[in-house]
GUNUKOL-875330 format. One record per residue (C-alpha): z, y, x; residue number from 1; residue in one letter; chain. Coordinates in pm, 1 decimal, m for minus. Example, Ala and Ser with C-alpha at 12.3 -4.5 7.8 and 13.67 -1.06 7.14 Angstrom:
% residues 2
{pt {780.0; m450.0; 1230.0}; 1; "A"; "A"},
{pt {714.0; m106.0; 1367.0}; 2; "S"; "A"},
This chain:
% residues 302
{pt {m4098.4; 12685.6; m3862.7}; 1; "X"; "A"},
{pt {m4306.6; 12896.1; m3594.7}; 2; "X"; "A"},
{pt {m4658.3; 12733.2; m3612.0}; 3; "X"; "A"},
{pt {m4776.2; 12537.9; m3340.5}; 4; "X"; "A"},
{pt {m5037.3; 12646.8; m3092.6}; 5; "X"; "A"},
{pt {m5380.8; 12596.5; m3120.8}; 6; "X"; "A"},
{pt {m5600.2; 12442.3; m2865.9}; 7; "X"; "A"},
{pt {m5749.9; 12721.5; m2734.6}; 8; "X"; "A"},
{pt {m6137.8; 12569.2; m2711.1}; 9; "X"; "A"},
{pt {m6057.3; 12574.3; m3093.8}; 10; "X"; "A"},
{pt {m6050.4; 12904.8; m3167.3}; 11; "X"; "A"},
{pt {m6397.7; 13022.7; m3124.1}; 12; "X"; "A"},
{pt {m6539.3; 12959.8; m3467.1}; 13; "X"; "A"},
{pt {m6939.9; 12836.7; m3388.8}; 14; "X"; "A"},
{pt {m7067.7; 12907.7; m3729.7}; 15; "X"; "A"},
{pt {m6909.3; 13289.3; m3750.2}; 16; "X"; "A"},
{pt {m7089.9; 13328.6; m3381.3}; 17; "X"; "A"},
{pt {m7390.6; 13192.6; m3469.9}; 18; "X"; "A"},
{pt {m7486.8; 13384.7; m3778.5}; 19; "X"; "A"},
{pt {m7349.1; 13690.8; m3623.4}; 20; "X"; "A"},
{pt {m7579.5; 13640.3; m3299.8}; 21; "X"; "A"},
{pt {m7868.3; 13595.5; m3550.5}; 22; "X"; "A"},
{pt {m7837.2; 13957.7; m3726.8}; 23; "X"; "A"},
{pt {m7965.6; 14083.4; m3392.5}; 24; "X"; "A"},
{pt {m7852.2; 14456.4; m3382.9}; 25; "X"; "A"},
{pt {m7629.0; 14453.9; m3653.1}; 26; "X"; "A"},
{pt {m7415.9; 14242.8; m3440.4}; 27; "X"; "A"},
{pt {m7448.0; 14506.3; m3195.1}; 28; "X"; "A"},
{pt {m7326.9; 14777.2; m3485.2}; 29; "X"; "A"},
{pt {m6964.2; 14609.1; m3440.4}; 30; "X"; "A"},
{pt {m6951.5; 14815.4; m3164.9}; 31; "X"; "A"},
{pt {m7189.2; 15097.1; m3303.9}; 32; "X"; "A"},
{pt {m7289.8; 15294.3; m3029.5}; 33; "X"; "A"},
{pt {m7180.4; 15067.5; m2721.0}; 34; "X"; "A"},
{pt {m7510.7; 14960.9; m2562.1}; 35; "X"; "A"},
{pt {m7532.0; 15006.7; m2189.2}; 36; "X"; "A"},
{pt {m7808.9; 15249.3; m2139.8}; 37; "X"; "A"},
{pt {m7826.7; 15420.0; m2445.2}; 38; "X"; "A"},
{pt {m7710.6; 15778.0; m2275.1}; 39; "X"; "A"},
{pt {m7524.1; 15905.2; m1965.1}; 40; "X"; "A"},
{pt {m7166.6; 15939.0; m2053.4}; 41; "X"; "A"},
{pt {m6865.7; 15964.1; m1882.1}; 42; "X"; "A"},
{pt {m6690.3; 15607.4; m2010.0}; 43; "X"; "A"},
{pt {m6589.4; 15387.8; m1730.7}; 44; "X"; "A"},
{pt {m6866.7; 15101.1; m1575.8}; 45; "X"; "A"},
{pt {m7028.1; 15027.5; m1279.0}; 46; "X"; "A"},
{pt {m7288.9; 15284.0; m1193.8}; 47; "X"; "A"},
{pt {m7313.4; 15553.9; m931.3}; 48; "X"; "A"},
{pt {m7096.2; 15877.3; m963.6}; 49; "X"; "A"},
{pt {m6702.2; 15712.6; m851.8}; 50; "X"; "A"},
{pt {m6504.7; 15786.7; m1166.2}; 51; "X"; "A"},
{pt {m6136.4; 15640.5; m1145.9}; 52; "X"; "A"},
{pt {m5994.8; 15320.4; m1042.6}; 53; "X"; "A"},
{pt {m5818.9; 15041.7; m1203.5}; 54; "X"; "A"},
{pt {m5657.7; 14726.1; m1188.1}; 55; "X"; "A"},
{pt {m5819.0; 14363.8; m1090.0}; 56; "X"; "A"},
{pt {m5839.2; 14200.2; m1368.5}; 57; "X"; "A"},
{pt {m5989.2; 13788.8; m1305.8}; 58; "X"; "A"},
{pt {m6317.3; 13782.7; m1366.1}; 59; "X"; "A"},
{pt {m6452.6; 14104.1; m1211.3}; 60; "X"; "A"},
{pt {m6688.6; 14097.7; m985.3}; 61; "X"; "A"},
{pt {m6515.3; 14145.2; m603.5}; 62; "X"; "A"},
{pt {m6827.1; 14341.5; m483.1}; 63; "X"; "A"},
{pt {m6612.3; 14642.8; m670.7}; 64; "X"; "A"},
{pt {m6287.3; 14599.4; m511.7}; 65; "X"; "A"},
{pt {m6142.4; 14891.0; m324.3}; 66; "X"; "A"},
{pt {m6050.9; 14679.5; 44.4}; 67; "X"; "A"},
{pt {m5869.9; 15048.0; 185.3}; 68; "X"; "A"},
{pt {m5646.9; 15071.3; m148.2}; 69; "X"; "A"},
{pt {m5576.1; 14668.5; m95.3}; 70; "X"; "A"},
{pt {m5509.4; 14712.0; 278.2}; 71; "X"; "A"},
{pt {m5289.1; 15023.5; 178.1}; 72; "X"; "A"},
{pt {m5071.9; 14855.6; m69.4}; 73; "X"; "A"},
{pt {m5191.5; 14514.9; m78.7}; 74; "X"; "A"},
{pt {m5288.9; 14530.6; m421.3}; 75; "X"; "A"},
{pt {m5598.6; 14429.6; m563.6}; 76; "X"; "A"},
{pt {m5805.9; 14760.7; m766.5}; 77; "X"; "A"},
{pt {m6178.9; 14800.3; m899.8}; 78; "X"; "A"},
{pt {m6362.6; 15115.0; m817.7}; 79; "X"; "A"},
{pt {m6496.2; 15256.6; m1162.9}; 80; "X"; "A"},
{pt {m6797.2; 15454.4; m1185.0}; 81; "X"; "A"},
{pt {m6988.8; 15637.7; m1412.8}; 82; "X"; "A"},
{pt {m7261.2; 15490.6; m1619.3}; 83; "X"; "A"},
{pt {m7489.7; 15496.2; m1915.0}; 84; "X"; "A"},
{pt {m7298.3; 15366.9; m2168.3}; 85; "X"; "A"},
{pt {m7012.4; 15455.5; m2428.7}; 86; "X"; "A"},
{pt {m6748.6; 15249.5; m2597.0}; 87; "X"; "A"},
{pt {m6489.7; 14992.9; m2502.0}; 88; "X"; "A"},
{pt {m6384.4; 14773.0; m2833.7}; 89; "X"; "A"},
{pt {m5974.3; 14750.3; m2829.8}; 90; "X"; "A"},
{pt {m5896.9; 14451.6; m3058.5}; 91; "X"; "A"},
{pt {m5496.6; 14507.1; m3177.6}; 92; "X"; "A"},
{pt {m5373.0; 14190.9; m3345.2}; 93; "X"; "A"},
{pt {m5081.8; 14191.3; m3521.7}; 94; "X"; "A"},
{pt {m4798.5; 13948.5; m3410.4}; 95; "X"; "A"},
{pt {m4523.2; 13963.2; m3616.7}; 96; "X"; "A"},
{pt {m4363.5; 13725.4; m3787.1}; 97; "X"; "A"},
{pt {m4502.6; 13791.7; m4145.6}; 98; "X"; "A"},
{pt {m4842.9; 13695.5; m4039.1}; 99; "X"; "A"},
{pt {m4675.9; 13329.5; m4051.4}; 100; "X"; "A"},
{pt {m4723.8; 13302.3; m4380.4}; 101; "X"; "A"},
{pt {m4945.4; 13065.1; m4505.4}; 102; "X"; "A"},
{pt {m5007.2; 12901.0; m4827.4}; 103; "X"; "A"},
{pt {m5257.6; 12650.2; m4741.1}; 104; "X"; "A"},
{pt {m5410.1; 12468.2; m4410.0}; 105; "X"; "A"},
{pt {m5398.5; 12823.5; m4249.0}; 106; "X"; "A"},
{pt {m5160.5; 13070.1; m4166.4}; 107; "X"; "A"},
{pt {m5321.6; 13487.2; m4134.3}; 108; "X"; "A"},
{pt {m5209.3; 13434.9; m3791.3}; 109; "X"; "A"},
{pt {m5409.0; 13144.4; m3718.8}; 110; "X"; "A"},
{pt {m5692.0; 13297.8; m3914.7}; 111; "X"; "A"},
{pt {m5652.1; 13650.1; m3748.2}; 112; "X"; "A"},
{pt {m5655.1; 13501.7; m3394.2}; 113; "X"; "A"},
{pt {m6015.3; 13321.2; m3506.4}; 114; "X"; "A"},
{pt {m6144.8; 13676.0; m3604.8}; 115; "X"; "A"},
{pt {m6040.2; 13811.6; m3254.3}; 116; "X"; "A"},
{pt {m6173.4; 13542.7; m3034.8}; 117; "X"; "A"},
{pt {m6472.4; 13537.4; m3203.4}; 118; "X"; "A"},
{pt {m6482.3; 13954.3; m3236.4}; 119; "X"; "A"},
{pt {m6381.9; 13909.0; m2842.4}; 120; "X"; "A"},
{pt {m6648.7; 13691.5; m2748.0}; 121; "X"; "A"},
{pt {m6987.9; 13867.6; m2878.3}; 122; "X"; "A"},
{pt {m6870.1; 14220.1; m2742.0}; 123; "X"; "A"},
{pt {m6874.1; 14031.7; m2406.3}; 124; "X"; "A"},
{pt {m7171.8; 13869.9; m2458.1}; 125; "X"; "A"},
{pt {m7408.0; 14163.3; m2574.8}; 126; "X"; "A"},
{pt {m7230.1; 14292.5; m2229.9}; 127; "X"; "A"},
{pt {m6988.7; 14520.3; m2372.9}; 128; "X"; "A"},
{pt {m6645.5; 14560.6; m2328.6}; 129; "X"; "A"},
{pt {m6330.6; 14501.7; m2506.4}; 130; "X"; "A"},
{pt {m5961.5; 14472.1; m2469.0}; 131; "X"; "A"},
{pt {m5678.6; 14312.0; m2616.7}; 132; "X"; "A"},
{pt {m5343.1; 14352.3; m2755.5}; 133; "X"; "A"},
{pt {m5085.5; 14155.8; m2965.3}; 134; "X"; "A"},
{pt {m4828.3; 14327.1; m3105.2}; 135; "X"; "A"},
{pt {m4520.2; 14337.7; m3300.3}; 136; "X"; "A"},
{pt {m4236.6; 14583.6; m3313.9}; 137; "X"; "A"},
{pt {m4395.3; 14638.0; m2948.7}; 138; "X"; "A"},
{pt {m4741.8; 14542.1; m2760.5}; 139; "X"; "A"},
{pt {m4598.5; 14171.3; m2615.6}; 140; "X"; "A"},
{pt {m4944.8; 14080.4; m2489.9}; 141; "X"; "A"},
{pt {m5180.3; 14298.3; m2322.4}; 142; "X"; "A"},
{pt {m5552.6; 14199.5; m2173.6}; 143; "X"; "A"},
{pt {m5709.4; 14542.3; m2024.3}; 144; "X"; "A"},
{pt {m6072.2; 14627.4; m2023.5}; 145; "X"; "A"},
{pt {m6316.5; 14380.1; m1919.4}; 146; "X"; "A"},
{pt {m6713.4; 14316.8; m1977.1}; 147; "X"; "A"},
{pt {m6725.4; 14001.0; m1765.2}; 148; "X"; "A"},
{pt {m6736.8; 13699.9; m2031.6}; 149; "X"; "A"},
{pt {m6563.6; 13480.6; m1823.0}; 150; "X"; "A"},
{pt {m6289.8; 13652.7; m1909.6}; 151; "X"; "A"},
{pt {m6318.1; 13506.5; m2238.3}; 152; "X"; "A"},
{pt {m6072.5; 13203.9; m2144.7}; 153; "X"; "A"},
{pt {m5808.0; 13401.3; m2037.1}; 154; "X"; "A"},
{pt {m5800.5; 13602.5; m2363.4}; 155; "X"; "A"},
{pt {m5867.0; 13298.4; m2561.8}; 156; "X"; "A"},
{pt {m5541.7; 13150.2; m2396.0}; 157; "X"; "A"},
{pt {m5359.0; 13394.2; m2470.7}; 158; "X"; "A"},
{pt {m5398.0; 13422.5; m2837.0}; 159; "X"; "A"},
{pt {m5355.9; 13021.7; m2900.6}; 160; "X"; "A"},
{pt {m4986.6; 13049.1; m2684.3}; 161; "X"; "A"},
{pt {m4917.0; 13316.9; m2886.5}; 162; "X"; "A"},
{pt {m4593.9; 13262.3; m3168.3}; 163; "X"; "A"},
{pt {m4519.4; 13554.6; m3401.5}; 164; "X"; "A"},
{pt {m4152.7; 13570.2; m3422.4}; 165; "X"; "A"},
{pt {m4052.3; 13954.3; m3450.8}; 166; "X"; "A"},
{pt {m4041.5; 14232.2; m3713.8}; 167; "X"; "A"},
{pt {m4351.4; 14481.8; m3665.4}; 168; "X"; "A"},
{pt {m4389.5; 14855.2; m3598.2}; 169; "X"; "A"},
{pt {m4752.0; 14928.0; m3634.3}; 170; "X"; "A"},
{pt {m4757.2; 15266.0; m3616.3}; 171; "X"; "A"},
{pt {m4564.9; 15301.9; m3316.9}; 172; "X"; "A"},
{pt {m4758.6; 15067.5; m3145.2}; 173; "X"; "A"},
{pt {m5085.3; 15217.8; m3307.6}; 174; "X"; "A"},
{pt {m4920.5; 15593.9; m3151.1}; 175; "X"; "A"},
{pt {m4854.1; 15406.9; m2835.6}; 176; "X"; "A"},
{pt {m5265.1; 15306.5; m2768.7}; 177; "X"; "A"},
{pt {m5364.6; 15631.0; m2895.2}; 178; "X"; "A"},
{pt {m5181.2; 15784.2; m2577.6}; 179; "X"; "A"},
{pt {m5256.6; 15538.0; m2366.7}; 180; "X"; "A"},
{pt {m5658.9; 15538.9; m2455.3}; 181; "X"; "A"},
{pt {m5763.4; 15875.5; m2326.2}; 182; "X"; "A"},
{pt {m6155.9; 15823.2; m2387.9}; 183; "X"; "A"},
{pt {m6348.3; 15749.2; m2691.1}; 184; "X"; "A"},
{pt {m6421.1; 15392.0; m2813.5}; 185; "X"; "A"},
{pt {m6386.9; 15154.0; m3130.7}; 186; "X"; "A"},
{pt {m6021.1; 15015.9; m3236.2}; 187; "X"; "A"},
{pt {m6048.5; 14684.7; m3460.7}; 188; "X"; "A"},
{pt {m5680.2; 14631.7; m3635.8}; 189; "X"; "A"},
{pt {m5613.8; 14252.2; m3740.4}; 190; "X"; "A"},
{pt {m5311.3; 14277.9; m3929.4}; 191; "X"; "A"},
{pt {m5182.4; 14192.6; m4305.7}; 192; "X"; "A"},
{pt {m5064.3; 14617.8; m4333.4}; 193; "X"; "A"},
{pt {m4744.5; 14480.2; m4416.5}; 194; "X"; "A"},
{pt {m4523.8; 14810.8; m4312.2}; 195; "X"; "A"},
{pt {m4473.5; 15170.3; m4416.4}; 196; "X"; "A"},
{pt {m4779.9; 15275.9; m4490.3}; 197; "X"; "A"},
{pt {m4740.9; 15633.8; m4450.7}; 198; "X"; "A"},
{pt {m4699.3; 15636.7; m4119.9}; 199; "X"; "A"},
{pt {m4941.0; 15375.1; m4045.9}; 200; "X"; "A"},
{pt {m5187.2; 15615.7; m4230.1}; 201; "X"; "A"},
{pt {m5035.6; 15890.9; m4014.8}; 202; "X"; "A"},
{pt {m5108.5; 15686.4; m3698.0}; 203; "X"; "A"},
{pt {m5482.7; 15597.0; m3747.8}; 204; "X"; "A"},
{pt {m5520.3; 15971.0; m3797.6}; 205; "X"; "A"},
{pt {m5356.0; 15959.2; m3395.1}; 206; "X"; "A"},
{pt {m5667.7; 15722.8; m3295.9}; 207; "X"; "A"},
{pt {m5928.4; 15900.7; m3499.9}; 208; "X"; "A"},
{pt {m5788.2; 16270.0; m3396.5}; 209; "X"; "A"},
{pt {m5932.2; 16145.4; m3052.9}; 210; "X"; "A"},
{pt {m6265.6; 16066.9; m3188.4}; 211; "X"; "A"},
{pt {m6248.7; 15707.2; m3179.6}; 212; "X"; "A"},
{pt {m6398.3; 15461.7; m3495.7}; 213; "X"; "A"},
{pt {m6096.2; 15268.2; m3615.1}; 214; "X"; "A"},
{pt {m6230.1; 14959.1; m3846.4}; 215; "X"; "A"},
{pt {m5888.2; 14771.3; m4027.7}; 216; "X"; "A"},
{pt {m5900.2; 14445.5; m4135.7}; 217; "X"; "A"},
{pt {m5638.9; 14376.4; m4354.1}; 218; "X"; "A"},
{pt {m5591.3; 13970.9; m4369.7}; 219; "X"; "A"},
{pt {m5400.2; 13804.1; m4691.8}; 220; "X"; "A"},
{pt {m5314.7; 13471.7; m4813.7}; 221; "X"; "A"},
{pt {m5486.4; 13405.8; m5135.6}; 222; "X"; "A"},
{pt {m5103.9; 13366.1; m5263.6}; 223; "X"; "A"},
{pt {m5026.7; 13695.0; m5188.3}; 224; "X"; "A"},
{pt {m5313.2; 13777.7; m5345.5}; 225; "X"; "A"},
{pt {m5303.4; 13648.1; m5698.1}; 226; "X"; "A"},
{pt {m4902.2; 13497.2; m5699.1}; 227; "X"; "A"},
{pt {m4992.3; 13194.3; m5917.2}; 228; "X"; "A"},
{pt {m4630.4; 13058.9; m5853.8}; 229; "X"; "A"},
{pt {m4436.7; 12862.5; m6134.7}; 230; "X"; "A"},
{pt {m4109.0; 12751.4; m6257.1}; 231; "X"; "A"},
{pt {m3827.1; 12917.0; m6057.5}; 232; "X"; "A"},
{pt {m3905.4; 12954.3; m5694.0}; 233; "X"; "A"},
{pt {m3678.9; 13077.7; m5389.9}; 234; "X"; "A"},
{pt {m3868.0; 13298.4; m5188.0}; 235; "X"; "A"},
{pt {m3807.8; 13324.3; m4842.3}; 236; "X"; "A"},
{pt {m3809.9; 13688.0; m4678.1}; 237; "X"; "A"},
{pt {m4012.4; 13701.6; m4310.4}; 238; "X"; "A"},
{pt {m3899.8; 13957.9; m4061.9}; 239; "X"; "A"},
{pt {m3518.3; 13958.3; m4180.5}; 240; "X"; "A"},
{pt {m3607.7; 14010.8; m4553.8}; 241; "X"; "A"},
{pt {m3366.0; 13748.1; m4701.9}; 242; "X"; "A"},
{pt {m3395.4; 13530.7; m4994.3}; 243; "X"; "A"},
{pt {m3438.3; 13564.2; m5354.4}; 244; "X"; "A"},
{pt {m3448.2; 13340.3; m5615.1}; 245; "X"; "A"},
{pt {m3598.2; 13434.8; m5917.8}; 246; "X"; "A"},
{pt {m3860.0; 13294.2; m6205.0}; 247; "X"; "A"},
{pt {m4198.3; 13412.8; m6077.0}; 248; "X"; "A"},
{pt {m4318.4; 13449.6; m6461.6}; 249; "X"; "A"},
{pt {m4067.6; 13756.2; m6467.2}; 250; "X"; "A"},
{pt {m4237.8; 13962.6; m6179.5}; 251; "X"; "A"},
{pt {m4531.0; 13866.5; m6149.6}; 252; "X"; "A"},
{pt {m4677.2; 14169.6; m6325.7}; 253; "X"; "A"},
{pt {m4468.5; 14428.4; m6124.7}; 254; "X"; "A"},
{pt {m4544.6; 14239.6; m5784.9}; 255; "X"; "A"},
{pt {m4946.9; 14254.1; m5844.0}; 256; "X"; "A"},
{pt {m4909.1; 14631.4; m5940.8}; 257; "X"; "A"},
{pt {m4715.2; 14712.0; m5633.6}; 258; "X"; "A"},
{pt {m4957.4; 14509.1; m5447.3}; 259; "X"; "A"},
{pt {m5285.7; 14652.8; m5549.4}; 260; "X"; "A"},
{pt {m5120.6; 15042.8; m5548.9}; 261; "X"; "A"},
{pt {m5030.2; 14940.3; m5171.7}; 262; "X"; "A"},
{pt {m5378.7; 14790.4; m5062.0}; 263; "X"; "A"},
{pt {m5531.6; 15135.9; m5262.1}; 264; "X"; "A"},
{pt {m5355.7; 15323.1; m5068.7}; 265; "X"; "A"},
{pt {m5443.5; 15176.2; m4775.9}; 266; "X"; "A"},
{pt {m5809.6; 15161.5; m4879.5}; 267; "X"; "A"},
{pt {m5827.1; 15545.4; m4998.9}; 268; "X"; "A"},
{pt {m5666.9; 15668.9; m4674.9}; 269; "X"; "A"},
{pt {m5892.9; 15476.3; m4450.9}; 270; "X"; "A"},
{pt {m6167.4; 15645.9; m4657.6}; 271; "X"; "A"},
{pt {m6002.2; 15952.4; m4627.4}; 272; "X"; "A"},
{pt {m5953.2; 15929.2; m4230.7}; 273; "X"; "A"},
{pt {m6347.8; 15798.7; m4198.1}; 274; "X"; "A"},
{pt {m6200.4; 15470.4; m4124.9}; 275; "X"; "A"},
{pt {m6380.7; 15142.5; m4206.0}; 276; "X"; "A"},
{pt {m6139.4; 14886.9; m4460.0}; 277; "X"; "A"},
{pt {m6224.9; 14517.5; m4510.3}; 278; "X"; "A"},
{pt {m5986.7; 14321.0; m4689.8}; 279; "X"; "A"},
{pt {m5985.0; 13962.7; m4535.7}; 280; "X"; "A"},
{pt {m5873.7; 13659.3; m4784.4}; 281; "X"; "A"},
{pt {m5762.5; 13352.3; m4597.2}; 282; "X"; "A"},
{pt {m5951.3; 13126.3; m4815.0}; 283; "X"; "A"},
{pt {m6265.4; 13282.0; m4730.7}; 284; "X"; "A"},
{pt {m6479.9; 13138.5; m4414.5}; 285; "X"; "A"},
{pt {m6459.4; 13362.1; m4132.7}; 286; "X"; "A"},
{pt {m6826.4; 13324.7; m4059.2}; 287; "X"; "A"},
{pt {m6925.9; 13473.2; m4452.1}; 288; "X"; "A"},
{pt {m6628.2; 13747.2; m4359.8}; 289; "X"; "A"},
{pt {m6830.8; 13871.0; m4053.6}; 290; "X"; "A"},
{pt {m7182.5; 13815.2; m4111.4}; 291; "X"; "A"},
{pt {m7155.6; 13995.3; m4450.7}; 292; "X"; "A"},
{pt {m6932.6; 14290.2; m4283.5}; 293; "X"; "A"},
{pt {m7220.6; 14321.3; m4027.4}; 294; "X"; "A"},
{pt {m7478.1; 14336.9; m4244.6}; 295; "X"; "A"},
{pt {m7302.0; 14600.5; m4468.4}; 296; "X"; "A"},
{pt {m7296.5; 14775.4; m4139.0}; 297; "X"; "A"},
{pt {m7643.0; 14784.7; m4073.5}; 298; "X"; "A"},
{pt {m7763.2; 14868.9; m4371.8}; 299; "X"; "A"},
{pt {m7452.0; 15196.8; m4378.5}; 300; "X"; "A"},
{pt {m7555.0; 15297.9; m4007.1}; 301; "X"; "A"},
{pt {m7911.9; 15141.8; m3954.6}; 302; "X"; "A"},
């Protein structure tokens, strides 16, 4: 059954904020290079020199609206200027119906939503930016560019209505944001990898060909992970896999080799690509997932 939705005041996770906000400028190294005033650049803000315009989003400040474009077309657009400044974080969550699975109290949905409210929220409140997507086969939910922290509820909504249900086609959608994402910034991917891995390789190579940092966390169920099942066990296939019924004794071996050859090949072409990899366990709290990821950060790029 689809899982139900969270309340979305639930999904910021205080303790994996908290510690975070206490590294100081490692939290800041999430978004390595994104402080406002570090150097002139020509990434989109609210400075002097008009750059581009772009949509209203709720939340930004109406001192930047363009009234002649609104009293042209009667829609509502921000005037974008240049700044000092230089990333925008773009948080792509995967949606698709294998993050469902669950083995305990939490589904890597549920868990990979946490990571990208909370990711979400300290971009926007060191006064960065970020943007959102969920995604399966396509991007189903999209929250555009935004510093203004307010915005935080709208984005939070989103992810708790959220119901994976559809197969998933990362790399097209990963192709897809690499087209659509013209300037430099930071791509986070929440996803469980689950798909043909060449050609999700092949796409990151799409984001980092345009000189953006692409950091991957890969989420799994401790299940998935180790496959301590016993007895004989149907197994039920997500995204139109089937079912199987089999004695998990029998393949166990075979499934933890393909496993760990499919995570290392993950792992060596994100190292390959200058891509950062963090595989995220379910069973492990957020907050030590984060602060420790941070830290490694800091002491890497410090």
């Amino acid at each position: 059954m689809p899982p139900e939705k969270e309340p979305a005041n639930r999904l910021l996770d205080a303790e994996a904020i908290q510690r975070a906000e206490m590294l100081g400028l490692q939290a800041r190294s999430i978004v390595e290079g994104y402080m406002a005033g570090a150097h002139r650049s020509p990434y989109r803000g609210f400075a002097v020199e008009f750059a581009q315009h772009r949509e209203y989003v709720a939340g930004d400040d109406i001192r930047h609206l363009d009234w002649k474009v609104l009293g042209r077309s009667d829609r509502y657009y921000i005037k974008q200027y240049e700044q000092e400044t230089n990333y925008v974080a773009h948080i792509l969550l995967d949606g698709s119906e294998s993050m469902n699975y669950g083995s305990g109290g939490v589904t890597k949905f549920e868990y990979a939503r946490t990571m990208a409210a909370c990711l979400a929220y300290l971009i926007m409140a060191q006064r960065d930016a970020m943007a959102l997507a969920i995604f399966d086969r396509k991007t189903r939910e999209y929250r555009p560019r935004t510093d203004n922290l307010s915005s935080i509820r709208d984005v939070l909504r989103v992810l708790a209505e959220f119901v994976p249900v559809e197969q998933t086609d990362i790399a097209r959608v990963m192709h897809e944001m690499a087209r659509k994402v013209t300037r430099r910034g930071i791509f986070i991917l929440i996803s469980d990898f689950f798909d043909d891995i060449d050609a999700v390789l092949n796409a990151i190579q799409h984001l980092r060909f345009g000189g953006s940092e692409v950091i991957l966390f890969q989420v799994l169920d401790p299940y998935e992970l180790e496959f301590p099942f016993r007895g004989s066990v149907e197994f039920w296939g997500l995204e139109q896999a089937g079912r199987i019924l089999t004695q998990p004794a029998e393949v166990r071996r075979s499934y933890l080799k393909e496993l760990n050859d499919f995570i290392e090949k993950l792992r060596t072409g994100c190292k390959r690509t200058g891509c950062n990899y963090v595989q995220v366990s379910t069973a492990q709290p957020w907050a030590e997932v984060l602060s420790g990821y941070l830290a490694t950060r800091q002491h890497r790029y410090g």
